[in-house]
C-alpha positions in Angstrom: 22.1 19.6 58.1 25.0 19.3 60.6 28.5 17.6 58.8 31.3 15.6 60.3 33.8 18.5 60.7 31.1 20.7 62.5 30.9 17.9 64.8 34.4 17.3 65.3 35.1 21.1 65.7 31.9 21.5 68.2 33.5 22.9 71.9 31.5 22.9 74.9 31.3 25.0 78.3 33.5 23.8 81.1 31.6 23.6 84.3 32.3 22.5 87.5 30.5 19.2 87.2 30.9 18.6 83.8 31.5 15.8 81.6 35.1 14.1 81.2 36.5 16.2 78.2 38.2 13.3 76.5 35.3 11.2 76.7 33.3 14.1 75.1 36.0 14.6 72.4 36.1 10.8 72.0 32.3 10.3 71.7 32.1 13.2 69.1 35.0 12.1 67.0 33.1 8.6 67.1 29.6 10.3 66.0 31.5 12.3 63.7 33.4 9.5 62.1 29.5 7.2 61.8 28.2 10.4 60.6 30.6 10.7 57.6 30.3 7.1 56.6 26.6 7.9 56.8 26.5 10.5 55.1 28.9 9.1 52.4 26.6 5.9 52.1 23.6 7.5 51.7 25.0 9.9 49.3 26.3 6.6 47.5 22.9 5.1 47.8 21.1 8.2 46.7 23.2 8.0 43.4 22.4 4.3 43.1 18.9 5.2 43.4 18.9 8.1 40.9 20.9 5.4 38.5 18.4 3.1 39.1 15.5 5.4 38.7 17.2 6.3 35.7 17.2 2.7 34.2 13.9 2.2 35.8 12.1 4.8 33.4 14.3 3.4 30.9 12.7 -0.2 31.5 9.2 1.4 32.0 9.9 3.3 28.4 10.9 -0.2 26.5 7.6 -1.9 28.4 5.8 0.7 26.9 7.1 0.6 23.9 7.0 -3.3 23.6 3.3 -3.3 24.6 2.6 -0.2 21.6 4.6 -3.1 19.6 2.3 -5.9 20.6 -0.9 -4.1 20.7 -0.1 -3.1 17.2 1.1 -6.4 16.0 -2.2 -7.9 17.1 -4.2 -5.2 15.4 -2.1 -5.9 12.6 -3.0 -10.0 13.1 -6.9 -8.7 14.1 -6.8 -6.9 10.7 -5.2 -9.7 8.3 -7.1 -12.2 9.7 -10.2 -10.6 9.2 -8.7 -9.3 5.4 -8.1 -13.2 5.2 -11.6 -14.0 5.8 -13.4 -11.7 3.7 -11.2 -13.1 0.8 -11.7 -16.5 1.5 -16.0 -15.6 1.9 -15.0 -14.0 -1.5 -13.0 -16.7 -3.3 -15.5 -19.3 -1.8 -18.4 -17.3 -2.9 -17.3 -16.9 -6.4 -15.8 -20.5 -6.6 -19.6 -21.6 -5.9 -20.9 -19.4 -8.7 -18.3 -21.0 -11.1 -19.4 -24.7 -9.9 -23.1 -23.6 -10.4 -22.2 -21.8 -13.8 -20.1 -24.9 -14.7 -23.2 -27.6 -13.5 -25.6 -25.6 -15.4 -23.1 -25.6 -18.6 -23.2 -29.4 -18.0 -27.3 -30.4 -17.7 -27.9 -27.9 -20.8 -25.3 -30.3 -22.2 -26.4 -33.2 -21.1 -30.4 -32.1 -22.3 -28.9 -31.2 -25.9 -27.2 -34.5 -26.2 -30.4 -36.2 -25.2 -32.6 -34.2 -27.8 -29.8 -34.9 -30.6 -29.7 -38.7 -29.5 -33.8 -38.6 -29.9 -33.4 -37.2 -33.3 -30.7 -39.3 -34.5 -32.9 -42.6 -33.2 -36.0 -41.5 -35.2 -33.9 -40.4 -38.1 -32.2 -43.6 -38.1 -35.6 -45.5 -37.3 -37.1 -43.5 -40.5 -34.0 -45.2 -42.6 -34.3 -48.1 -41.3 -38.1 -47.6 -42.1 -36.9 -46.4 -45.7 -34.6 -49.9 -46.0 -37.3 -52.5 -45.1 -39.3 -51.1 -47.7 -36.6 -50.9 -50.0 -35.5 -54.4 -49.1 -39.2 -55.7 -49.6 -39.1 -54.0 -53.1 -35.7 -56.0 -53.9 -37.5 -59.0 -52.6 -40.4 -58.9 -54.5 -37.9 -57.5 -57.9 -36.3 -60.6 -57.2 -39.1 -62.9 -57.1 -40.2 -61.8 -59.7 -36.8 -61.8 -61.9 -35.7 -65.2 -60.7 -38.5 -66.9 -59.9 -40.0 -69.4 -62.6 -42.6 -67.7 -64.2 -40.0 -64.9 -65.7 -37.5 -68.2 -66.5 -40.5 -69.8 -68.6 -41.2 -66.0 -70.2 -38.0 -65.4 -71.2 -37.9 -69.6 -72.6 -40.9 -68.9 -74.8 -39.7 -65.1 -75.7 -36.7 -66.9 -77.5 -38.5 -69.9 -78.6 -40.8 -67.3 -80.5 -37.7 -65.7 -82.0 -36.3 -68.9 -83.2 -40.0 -69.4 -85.1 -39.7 -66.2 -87.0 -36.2 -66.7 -88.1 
């Protein structure tokens, strides 16, 4: 690659017909002066673009690193959600065995109550039996003790005593 001083030093042949030599030496001072600034701007822009490569790869490095973040955070998501549904399957399962446990607790309950209430009707319809027959013993004691035919009995049992004295 040519530079600005190699331009600015450059001498040509003299010839007969040849070109103006300050116009020459102006030109090539003016080319050489554009050169540098080109050549300083584009080593300028070739530093910016290494610098922004630079923070490029450093962008591209956090992207990559933020989607290894979310992919792993939605695994992670994926996998409690799914953790969450097998325990709720699990807690619901076993909360339907309790209720079925806790039903069947209750109509074995229920069936024992209504074989005790049974007994206790026909052991209270035997006593009841047992006191109407006891009551129509007292009713027929009492007949006979109070009515008139014991009254006249007992008049003639002491009316016979009173004979003998």
């Amino acid at each position: 690659m040519i530079t600005a001083g190699e331009i600015r030093n450059q001498q040509f042949d003299k010839s007969l017909r040849g070109y103006d030599t300050a116009q020459v030496n102006a030109y090539l001072l003016q080319v050489a002066n554009d050169y540098e600034k080109i050549y300083s701007d584009h080593a300028t822009l070739r530093e910016t673009v290494q610098r922004l490569e630079y923070e490029l790869q450093k962008y591209r490095r956090i992207e990559e690193t933020m989607n290894n973040s979310l992919i792993l955070a939605q695994q992670t998501a994926d996998e409690l959600k799914a953790n969450a549904r097998q325990e709720s399957a699990l807690i619901l399962q076993q909360s339907k065995g309790k209720i079925a446990e806790v039903f069947m607790v209750y109509q074995e309950l229920i069936k024992r109550m209504g074989i005790y209430s049974s007994e206790m009707k026909g052991q209270i319809a035997a006593q009841m039996e047992m006191m109407e027959k006891n009551q129509k013993r007292i009713d027929e004691l009492s007949d006979f003790f109070f009515g008139r035919d014991l009254k006249e009995i007992l008049e003639r049992l002491e009316a016979v005593s009173l004979k003998e004295e």
